[in-house]
BAVEXVEX-703601 format. One line per 8 residues: for each residue z, y, x of N, C-alpha, C, O. Coordinates in nm, 4 decimals. Layout:
REM residues N
Z/Y/X/Z/Y/X/Z/Y/X/Z/Y/X | ...
//
This chain:
REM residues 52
-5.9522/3.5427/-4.5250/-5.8885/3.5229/-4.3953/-5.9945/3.5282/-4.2854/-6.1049/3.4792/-4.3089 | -5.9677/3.5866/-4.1627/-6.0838/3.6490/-4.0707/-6.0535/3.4849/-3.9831/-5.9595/3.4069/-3.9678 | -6.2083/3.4973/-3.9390/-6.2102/3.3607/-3.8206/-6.1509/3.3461/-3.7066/-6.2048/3.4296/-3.6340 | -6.0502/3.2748/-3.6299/-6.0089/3.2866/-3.5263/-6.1297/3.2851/-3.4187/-6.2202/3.2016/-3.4184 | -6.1143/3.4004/-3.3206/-6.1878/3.4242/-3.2226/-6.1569/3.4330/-3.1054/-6.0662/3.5058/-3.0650 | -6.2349/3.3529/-3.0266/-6.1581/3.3246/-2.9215/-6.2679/3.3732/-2.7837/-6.3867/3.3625/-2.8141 | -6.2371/3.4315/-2.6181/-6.3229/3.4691/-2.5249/-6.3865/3.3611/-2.4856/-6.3126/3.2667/-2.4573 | -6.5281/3.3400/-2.4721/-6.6013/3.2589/-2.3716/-6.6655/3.3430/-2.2699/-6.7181/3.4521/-2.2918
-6.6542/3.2667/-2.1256/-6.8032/3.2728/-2.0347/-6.8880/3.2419/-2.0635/-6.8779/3.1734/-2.1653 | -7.0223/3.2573/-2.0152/-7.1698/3.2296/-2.0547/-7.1736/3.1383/-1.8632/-7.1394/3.1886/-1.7562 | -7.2200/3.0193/-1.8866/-7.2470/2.9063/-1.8027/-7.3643/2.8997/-1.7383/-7.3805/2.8936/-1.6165 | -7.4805/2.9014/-1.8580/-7.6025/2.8833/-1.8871/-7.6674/2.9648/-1.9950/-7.6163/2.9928/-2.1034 | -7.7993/3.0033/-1.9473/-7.8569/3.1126/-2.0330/-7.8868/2.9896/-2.1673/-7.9173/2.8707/-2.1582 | -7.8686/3.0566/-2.2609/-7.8580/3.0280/-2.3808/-7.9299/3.1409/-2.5177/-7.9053/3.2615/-2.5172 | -7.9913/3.0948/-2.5932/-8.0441/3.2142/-2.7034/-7.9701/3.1991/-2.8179/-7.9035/3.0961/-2.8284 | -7.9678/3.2924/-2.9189/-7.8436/3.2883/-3.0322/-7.9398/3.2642/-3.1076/-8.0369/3.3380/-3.1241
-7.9148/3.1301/-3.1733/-7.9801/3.0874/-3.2664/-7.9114/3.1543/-3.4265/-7.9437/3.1131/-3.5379 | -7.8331/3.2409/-3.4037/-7.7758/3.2792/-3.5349/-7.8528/3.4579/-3.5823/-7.8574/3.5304/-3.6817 | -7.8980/3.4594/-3.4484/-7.9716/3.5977/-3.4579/-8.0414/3.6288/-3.5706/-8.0635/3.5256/-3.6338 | -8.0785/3.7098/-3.6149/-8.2536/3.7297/-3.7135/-8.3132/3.6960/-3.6664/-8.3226/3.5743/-3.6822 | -8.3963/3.7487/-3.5808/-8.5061/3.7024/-3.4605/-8.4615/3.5469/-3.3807/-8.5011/3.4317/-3.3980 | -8.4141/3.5759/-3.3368/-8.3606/3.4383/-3.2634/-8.4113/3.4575/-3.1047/-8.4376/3.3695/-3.0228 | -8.4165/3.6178/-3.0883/-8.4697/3.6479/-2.9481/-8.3384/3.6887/-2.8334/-8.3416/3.6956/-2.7105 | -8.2482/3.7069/-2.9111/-8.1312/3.6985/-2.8190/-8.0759/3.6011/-2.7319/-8.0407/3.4848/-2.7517
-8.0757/3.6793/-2.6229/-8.0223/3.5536/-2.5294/-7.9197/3.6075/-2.4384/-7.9292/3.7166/-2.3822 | -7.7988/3.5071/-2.4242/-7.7302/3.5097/-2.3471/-7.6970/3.4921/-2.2253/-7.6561/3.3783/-2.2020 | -7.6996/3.5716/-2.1279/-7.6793/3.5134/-1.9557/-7.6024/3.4959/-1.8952/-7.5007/3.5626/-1.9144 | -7.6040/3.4043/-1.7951/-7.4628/3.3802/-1.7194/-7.3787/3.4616/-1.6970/-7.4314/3.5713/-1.7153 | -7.2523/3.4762/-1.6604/-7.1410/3.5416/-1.6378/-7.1331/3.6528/-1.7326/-7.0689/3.7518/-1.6977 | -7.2007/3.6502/-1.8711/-7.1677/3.7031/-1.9702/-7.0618/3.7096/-2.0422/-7.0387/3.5978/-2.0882 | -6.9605/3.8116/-2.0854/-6.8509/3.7760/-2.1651/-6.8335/3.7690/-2.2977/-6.8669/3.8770/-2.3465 | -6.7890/3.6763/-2.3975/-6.8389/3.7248/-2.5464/-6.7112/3.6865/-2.6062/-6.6291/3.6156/-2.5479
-6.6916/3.7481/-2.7563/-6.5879/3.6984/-2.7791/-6.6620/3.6205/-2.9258/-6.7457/3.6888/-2.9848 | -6.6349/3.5007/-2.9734/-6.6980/3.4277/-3.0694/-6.5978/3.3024/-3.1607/-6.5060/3.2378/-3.1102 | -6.6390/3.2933/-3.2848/-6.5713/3.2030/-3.3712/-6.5257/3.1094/-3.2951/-6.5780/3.0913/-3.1851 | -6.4500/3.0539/-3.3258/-6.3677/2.9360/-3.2552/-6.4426/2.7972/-3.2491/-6.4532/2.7405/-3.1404 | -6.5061/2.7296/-3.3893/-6.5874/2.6720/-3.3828/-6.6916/2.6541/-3.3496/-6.7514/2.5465/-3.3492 | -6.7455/2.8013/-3.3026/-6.9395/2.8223/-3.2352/-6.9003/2.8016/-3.1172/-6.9817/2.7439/-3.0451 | -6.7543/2.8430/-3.0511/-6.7391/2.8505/-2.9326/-6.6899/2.7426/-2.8810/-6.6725/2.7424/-2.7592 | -6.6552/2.6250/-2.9581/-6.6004/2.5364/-2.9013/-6.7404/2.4059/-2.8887/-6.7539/2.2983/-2.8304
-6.8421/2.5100/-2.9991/-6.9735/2.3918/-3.0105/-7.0670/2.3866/-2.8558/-7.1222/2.2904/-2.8025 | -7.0559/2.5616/-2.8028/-7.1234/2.6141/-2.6825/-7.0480/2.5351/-2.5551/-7.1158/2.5140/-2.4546 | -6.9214/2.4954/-2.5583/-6.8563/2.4907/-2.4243/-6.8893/2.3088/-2.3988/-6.8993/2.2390/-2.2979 | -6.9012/2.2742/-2.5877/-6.9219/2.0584/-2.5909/-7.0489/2.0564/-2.5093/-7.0846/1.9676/-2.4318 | -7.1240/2.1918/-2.5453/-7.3126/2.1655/-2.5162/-7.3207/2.2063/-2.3358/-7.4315/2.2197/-2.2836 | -7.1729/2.2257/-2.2411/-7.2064/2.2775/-2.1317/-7.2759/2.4448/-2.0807/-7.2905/2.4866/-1.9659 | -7.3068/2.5095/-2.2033/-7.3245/2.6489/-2.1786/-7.2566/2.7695/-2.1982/-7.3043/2.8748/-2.2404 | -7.0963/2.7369/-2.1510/-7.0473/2.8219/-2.1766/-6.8419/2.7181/-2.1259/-6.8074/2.5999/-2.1262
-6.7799/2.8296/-2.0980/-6.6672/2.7588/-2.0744/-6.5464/2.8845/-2.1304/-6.5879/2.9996/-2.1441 | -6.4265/2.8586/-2.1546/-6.3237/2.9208/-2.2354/-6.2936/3.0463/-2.1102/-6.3166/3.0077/-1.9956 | -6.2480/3.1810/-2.1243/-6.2234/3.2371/-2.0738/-6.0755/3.2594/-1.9752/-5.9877/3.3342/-2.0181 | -6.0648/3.2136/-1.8896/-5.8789/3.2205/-1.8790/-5.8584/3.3814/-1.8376/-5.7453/3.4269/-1.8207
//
């Protein structure tokens, strides 16, 4: 069963700690679409808010 995925904004620059490298980074008014749970972990931590 595939992960529910849901749109976030990017708030605050942020780096993807899930990367290989871990050199990716995300910038404000970025749009992404991401697991429900990573995305709901990004919006608790203030870097990032749900897309309406």
């Amino acid at each position: 069963m595939a992960q529910e995925k849901v749109k976030i904004v990017v708030l605050q620059k942020f780096r993807n700690k899930f990367s290989k490298d871990k050199k990716q980074v995300f910038e404000p008014g970025a749009e992404l679409s991401f697991p429900k749970e990573r995305a709901d972990d990004v919006i608790a931590r203030g870097l990032a808010k749900l897309k309406e």
